[in-house]
Each structure stands twice: as C-alpha cells, then as structure tokens.
N, C-alpha and C positions, 0 to 999 in steps of 0.2 A: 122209386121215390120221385116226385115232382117238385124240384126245387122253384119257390115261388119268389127267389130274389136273390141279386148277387152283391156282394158286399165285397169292398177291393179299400185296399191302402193306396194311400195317394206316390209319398216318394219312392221310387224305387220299383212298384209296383204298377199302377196306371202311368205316374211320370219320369219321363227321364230328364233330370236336371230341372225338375218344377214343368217341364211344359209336355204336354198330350198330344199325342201321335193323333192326324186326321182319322187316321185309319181307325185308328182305337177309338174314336168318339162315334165312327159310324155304325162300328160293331156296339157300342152302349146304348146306339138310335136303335136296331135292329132288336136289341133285347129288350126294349119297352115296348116295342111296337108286336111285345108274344104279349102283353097282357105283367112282364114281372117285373118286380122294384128295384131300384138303384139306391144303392147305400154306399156310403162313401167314408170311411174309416179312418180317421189319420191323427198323428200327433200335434198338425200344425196348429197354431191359433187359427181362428176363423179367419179374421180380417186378413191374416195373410191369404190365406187360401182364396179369400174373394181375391185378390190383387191377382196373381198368379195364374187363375184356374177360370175364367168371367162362364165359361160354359156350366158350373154348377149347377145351376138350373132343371140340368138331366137328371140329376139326383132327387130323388124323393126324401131324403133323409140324410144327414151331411152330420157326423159323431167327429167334434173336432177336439184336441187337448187331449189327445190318447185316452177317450172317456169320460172326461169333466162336462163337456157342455153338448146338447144336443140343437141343432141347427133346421126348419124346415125352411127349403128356399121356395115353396109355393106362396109363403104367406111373410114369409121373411122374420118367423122368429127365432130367436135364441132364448134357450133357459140351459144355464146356470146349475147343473145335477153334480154338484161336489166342489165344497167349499175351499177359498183359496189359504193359501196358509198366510200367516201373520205377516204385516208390515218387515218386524222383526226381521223377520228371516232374509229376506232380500239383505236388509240393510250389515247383518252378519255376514251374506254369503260376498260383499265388495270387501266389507274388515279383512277378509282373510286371502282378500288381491284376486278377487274372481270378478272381472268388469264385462267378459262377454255375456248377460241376462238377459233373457227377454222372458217377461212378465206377461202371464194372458188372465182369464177369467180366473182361472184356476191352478194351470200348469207354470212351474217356473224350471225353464230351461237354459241350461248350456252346455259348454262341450267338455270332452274330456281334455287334458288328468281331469278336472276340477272335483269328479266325483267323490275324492276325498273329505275335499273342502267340505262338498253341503251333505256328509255324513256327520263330520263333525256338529259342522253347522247345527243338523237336528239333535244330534244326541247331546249339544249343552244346552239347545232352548226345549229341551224335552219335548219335541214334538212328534205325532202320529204321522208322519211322512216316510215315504218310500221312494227311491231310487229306481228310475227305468229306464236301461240303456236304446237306443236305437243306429247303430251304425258309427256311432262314434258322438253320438248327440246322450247328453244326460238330462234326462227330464226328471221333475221332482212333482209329484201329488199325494193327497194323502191315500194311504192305506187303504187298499183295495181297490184303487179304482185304475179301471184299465179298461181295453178298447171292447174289450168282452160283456162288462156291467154296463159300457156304455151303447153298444150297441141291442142288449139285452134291452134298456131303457125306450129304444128308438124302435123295438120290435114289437114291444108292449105297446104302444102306441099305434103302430102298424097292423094289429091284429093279427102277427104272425109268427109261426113257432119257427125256435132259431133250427128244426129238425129240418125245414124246408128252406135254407139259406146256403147257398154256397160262398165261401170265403176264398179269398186268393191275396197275399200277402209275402213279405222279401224278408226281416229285419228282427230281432230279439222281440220285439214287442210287439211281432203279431200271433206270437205261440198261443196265449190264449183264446185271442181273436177264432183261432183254425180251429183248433180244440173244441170251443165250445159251438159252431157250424154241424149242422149234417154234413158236408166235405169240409173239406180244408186242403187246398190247391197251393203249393209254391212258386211264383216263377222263377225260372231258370237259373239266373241271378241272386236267390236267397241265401242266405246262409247257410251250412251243412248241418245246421242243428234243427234250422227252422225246416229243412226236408225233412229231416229225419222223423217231425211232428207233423207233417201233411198225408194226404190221403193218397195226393195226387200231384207230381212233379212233374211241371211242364217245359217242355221242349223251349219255348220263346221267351226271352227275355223281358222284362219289365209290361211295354202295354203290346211288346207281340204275344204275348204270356199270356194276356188277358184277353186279348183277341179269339185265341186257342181255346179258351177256356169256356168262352163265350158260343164260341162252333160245337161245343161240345154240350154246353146247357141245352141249345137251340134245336140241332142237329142227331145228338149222338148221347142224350140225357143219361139214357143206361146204362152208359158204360161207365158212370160216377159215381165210386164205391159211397155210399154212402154210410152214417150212422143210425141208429134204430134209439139208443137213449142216452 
C-alpha cells in the first residue's frame, strides 16, 4: 500500500507542551519533499493553534475543533463544517459554576469534573450534543462530529482516499481518527486503550514518535500493516 499523506494530532502527538521539536519539523520537511500531504488533526481552536504553532504552513490541510472546521493555510481559509450549539448553552454551562470556557467556531470546551455539568446542561436544553474527552480536557460538539468526519471532509477536498493516509495520534479522541486511516500509529505516550486501537505502536514518544513514523513512510513504507476497507 502507498500511503499518500500523514495525518498527526497536534498535543501530545507532534507537541510537547504546545511547542514542535526542530527535529520533528525537519522530518515533516522531508515528507513533503516525497511528493505526500501534511494534515494536521487537533481539538484546538484555530486561532490558538496559529499563536502557538507559526510553522503551519507545512500543512496542506489544518482539521481544527476536533472536526468542526476545516482550515487551508495556502489560501488562508476557514469553513465552518458543523454548526455551533446555542448561545444558551454557554450561558447554562457558567449557571452551574463552570467558568473555565473557551468558545470556538463550533467546539465548546473545558476541563474536567465539569463533564457533569454540560451533560446536564444538554439534557435540560434538549440539545443534539456529545461529550468528548481528551486527556482531561471535555469538549462538547454536536453529534457526530469528530476528528474522523472531519478529516474525511479535508480528504474529500484533497482528492484522496482515507485507504492511503497514515494517522498517528496519543489521546481518547483520536480512536476514530486511527480507525478510520489505512494505519493507525500510537505514539509511545498514548493511552492504553488508544494502543490497543492502532495498528502500530511506536517506540518514540510524542514528535520522536512522529519522527519514527515518518522513517518508516519514507524509508521502510512496507513494513506498515495497513487496511484494505
């Protein structure tokens, strides 16, 4: 199988504590320069991730809000692929003493306990929202939408089938993400459940992880259990 693009999570996975190893950005220069695409998968809002990360650019296609909005940094648009929940809801999820919020396009996030809180929250404004943890972070979107539909969105666009994508990810909410890849790569650092769902567990931690992994596209492609459907 020839994988024609690699698709990686931002925390945990390319960064450690928000900021990208040299190392790891020379190895993401090395994988464009085979001719494959850079995808960049994460829960952050965009505008953080511009502040944070100024090298985006490498990316051909940037899936930010755990799947809500799709981002190209060649042309610098953003669209908006899944609607944000109601005013409302914010304004329930502070009633019930939840102040750490931060509000994106689409995704409204905090941390834990709170997850309580904006179940409740949903189930008395009857709304179509779901609950998705990441390492001790609670994101709320609605129904269905995850890094998998969103990145599905951003390949659709790319004219390319997610059979020829390798995925590499750390955290609850990149199960689908792996899943739905021709590989699905852990780094080192992931959680034991999210190995358990990879194809491929790698030796290096976070962007040595991805580095690894990237030796291995470039280098050592066949040796990359892949999937067929």
């Amino acid at each position: 199988m020839y994988f024609m693009a690699l698709a990686t999570d931002y925390d945990g996975t390319l960064a450690d504590h928000g900021t990208v190893r040299p190392e790891t950005l020379e190895s993401l220069k090395k994988l464009k320069e085979t001719g494959r695409k850079l995808l960049l998968v994460t829960g952050r809002e965009l505008q953080d991730l511009k502040r944070v990360f100024p090298q985006m650019h490498l990316f051909d296609k940037v899936v930010a809000e755990n799947g809500a909005v799709l981002y190209s940094p060649d042309t610098d648009e953003e669209k908006v692929i899944a609607p944000a929940p109601p005013p409302g809801f914010v304004a329930r999820l502070r009633q019930k003493g939840v102040d750490n919020i931060s509000v994106g396009r689409s995704i409204v996030a905090t941390w834990e306990p709170h997850q309580a809180a904006a179940l409740e929250a949903i189930n008395e404004l009857g709304l179509e929202l779901e609950i998705i943890f990441n390492k001790g972070a609670v994101m709320v979107l609605p129904t269905g939408v995850n890094k998998a539909t969103g990145l599905k969105s951003a390949l659709k666009e790319m004219q390319l089938s997610m059979l020829n994508v390798v995925a590499v990810g750390d955290a609850e909410n990149d199960h689908a993400l792996l899943r739905m890849c021709g590989c699905g790569a852990a780094v080192a650092n992931a959680l034991p459940a999210l190995k358990d769902t990879a194809d491929l567990v790698l030796e290096g931690e976070r962007g040595t992880g991805v580095e690894e992994l990237i030796a291995h596209v470039i280098e050592r492609e066949y040796t990359l259990v892949g999937r067929t459907k």
